[in-house]
N, C-alpha and C positions, 0 to 999 in steps of 0.2 A: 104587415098582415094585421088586420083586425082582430077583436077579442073572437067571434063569431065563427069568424073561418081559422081561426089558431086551436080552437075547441075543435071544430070538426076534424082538422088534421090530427090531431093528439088521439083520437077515437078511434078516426080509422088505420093510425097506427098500431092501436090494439089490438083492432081486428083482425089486421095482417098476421098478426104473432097469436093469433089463437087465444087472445087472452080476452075471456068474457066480461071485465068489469069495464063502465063506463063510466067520467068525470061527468055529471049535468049540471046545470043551473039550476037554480030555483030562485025567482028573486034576485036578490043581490048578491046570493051567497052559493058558495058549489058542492057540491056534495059528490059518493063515491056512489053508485048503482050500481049491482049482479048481482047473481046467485052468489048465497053466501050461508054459512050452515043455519040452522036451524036456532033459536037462542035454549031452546030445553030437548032436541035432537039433533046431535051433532051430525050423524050422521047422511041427515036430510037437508039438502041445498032447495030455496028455494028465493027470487028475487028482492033486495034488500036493499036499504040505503045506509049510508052512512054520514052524520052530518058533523061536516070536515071544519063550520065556524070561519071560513076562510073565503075572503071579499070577491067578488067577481070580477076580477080586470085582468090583466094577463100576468105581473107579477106573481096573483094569487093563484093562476092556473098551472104555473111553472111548480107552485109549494102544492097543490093537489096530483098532481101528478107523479111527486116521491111519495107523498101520502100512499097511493094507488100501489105504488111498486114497493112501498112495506107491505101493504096488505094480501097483494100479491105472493110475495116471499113468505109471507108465515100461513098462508095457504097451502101453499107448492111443501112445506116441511110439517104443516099439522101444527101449527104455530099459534093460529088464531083463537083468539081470545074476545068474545065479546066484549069484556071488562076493560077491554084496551082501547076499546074505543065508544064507551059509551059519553052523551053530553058532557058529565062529570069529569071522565080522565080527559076527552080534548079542550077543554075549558081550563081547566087545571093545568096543561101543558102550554096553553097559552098565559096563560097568569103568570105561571115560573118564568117562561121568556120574556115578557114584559118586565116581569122586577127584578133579572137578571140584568137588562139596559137599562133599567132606571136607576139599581144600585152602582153598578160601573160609573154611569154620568154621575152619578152625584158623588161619587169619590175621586173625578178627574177634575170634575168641579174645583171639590177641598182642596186641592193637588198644585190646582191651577191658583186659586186665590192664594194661597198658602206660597206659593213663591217668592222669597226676600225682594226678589226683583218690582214686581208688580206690588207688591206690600207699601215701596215708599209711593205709591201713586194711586191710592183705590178707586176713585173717581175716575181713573183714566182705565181701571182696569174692569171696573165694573163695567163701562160704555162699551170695549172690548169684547167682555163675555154674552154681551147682552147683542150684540151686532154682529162680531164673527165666529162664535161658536155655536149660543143657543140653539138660532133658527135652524143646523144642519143639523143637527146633536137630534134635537126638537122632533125633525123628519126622521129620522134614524129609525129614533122609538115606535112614531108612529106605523114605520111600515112593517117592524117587525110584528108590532100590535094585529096589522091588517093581514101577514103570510104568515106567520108564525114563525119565520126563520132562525135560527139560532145567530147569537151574535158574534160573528165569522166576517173572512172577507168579503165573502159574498153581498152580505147584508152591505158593507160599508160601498161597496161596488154600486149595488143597487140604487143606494141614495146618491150619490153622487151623479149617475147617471138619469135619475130624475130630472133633474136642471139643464137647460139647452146647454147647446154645445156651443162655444166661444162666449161666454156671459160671464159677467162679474159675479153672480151669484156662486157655479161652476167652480170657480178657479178659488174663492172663500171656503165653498164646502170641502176642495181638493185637501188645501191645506189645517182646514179644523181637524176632517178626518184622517190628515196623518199622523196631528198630533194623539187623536184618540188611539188612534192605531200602537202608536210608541205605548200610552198609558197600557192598553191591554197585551203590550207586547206581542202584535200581530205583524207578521210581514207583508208588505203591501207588494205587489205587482209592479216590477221595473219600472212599467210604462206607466205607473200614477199620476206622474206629473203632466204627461200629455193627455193623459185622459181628463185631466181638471183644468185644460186650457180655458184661460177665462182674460187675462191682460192683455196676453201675447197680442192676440187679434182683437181686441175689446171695440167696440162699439163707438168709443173716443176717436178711433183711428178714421174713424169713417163719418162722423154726424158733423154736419155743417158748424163750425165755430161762427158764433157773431163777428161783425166786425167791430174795430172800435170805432166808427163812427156811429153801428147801431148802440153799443154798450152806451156811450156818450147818449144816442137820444132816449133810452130807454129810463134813465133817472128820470125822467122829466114827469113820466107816470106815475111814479112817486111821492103822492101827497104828501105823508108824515115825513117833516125833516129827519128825524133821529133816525126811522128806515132808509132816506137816503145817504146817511150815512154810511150805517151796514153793508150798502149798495155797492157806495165810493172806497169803501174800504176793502173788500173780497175783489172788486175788477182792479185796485192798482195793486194788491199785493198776492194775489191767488189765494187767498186763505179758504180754510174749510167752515161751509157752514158754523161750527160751534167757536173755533178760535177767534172770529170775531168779538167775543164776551170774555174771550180771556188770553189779552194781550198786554204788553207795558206801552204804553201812547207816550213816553214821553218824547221821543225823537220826533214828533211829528209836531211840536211846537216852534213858531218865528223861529228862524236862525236856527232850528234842531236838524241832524244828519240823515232825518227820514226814514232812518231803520227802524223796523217797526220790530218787539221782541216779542215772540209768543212764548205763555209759562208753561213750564213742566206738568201740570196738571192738567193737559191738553191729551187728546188721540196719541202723537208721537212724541210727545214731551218737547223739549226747549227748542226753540231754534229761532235764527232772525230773517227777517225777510227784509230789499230792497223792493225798493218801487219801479217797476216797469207800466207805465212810463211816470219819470218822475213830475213832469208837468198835471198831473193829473193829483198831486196832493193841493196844491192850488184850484183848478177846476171842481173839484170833488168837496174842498173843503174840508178838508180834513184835520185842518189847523186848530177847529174847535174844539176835537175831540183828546188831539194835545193838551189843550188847556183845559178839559174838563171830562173825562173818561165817563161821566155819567150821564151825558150828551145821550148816551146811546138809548135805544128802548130798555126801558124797565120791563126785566123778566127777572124770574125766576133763575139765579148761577149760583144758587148754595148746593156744593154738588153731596152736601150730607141729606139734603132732601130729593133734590131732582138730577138726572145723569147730561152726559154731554151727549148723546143720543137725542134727548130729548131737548135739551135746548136748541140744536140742529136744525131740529122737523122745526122750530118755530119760523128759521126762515123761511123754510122749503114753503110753511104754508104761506108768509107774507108775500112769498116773489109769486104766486098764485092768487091770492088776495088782488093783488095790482094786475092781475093780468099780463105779464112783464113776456117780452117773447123769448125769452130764455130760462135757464136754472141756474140755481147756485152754480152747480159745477160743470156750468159752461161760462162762466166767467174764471175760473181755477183753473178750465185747459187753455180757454184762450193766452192766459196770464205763461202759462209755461210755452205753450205755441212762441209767444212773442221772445221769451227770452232764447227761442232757439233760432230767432231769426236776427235777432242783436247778434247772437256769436256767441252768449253767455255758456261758458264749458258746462257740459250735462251732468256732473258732479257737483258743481255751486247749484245750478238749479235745483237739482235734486234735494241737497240739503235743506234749500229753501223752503220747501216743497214737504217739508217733514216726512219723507220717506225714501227707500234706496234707492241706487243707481239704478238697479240691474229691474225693476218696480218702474222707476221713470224711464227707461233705456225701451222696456217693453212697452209702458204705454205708450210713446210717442216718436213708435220705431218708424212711423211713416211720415213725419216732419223731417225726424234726425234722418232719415236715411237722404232724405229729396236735400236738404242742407248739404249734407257731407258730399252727393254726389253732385252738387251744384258748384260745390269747389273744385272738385275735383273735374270738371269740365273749363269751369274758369281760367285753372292754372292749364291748363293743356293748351287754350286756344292764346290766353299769354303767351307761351312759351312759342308755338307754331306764327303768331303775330309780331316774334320778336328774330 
């Protein structure tokens, strides 16, 4: 139902129940309309507005609508109070709920940095708060700014359900706002988790992977050596945008074991990674960057100045730049796609992969499931063939 017609139902709900006042627009903003007393005879009702400060869309019509039914109730009791709702007091009532979520964030904030854990890694925990908490935290504030809502589950409900349904975005906000939730000691709804489906069904599951013969011709678009580097380096080992600029290269020299180590000062901290396909440190060349780590493009990696966040987006704009028919991280699924068609157990991948089982299990539950039950036909028609 539209904003349009959710108004007009709301009204002529009123109607039904007898009750004279009306929510209208104005602009962009809605206010309350009826008879309403007199502001220097109380006793004399005659048609008034009330301006409620609160945005036109439906969210804000659901917060005008308890608005309506306090005003209603201290009516109905002899309750009302001009003084309660002139610009000053609903402006003012907006202010305290705005710097009651702003003080909260910024002390879940303190809370969050302040952790021994993320303390030995700030650069990793900076990119962290800057990439999976701010942006939801960010909306949180602003929607209370726009309803006025008090900061409740409600509110946390509402943001969350801003963001489509099955999206990475979704399933990020799910889990920032639990941990807000935990800080303000709120209980969230059983069903949280399913409400913030965002991997389970992710969009990974379903967008066409390159093949490697395109991954293979798509270097070729790739003017600057040291970017096809970067290139060569994210398709034979799945890495994420930033980990590229901060890895130890030395296994990747003549005669070296190919395992490539990424540092702890990275998104998930330490881990190695093998090469799928190994032939491809050859192909790719990547024997240079063994022997000379500086091979790579010169940016910006002092993470006292600039975030891994930000070094990230540099490739996202480079593989844009070239026109390249894919993203960074479609060469990161392809790379795990492939180790699940080797055989490689979803727990080695996973670590490789800097992050969990149960995280890699869900994005790549429709490779792994088409595997597992591809064996599981295998062995059947063996057995029936034997």
């Amino acid at each position: 139902m539209n904003f349009t017609d959710e108004l007009l139902k709301i009204n002529q709900e009123l109607a039904s129940k007898g009750i004279s006042l009306r929510i209208e627009r104005r602009r962009e903003l809605l206010n309350l309309r009826g008879p309403l007393p007199s502001r220097s005879q109380k006793e004399i009702y005659k048609t008034q507005r009330i301006s409620l400060h609160i945005q036109a869309h439906q969210e804000g019509l659901h917060e005008a609508k308890k608005m309506l039914e306090m005003v209603q109730f201290q009516l109905k009791h002899g309750q009302f109070n001009w003084e309660h709702w002139t610009n000053k007091h609903v402006k003012a009532k907006a202010k305290s709920l705005h710097n009651e979520a702003f003080t909260e964030i910024e002390n879940f904030k303190s809370t969050f940095f302040s952790d021994p854990a993320r303390q030995k890694s700030p650069s990793s925990s900076l990119t962290t708060w800057s990439s999976a908490y701010w942006p939801y935290l960010k909306r949180l504030r602003e929607l209370q700014r726009q309803t006025h809502c008090n900061l409740d589950v409600e509110l946390l409900k509402k943001t969350l359900t801003s963001y489509s349904e099955n999206s990475r975005s979704r399933q990020q906000c799910g889990t920032a706002l639990a941990c807000f939730a935990n800080h303000l000691n709120l209980r969230l709804p059983e069903d949280w988790r399913a409400k913030g489906n965002g991997y389970g069904i992710h969009k990974a599951k379903f967008r066409k992977l390159p093949s490697d013969n395109l991954i293979k011709e798509s270097l070729l678009q790739i003017p600057n050596p040291r970017w096809r580097l970067v290139y060569g380096l994210m398709a034979t080992y799945g890495l994420r945008n930033h980990e590229v600029f901060f890895c130890d290269f030395s296994g990747l020299k003549k005669n070296g074991d190919l395992i490539l180590r990424v540092l702890p000062n990275t998104k998930t901290g330490e881990h190695q990674v093998w090469p799928f396909h190994p032939d491809w440190h050859e192909m790719f060349g990547l024997e240079v960057v063994g022997n000379n780590p500086k091979a790579l493009p010169k940016i910006n990696t002092d993470l006292k100045t600039t975030t891994l966040q930000k070094v990230g987006r540099r490739v996202s704009e480079q593989f844009k730049r070239y026109k390249l028919p894919l993203t960074p991280y479609d060469l990161r699924h392809a790379w795990a796609i492939r180790t699940i068609h080797i055989g490689l157990p979803d727990s080695v991948a996973a670590r490789m992969m800097g992050h969990s089982v149960t995280i890699h299990n869900q994005t790549y539950h429709h490779w792994i499931t088409r595997r597992d039950q591809q064996r599981a036909v295998d062995t059947a028609l063996a057995k029936n063939a034997a």
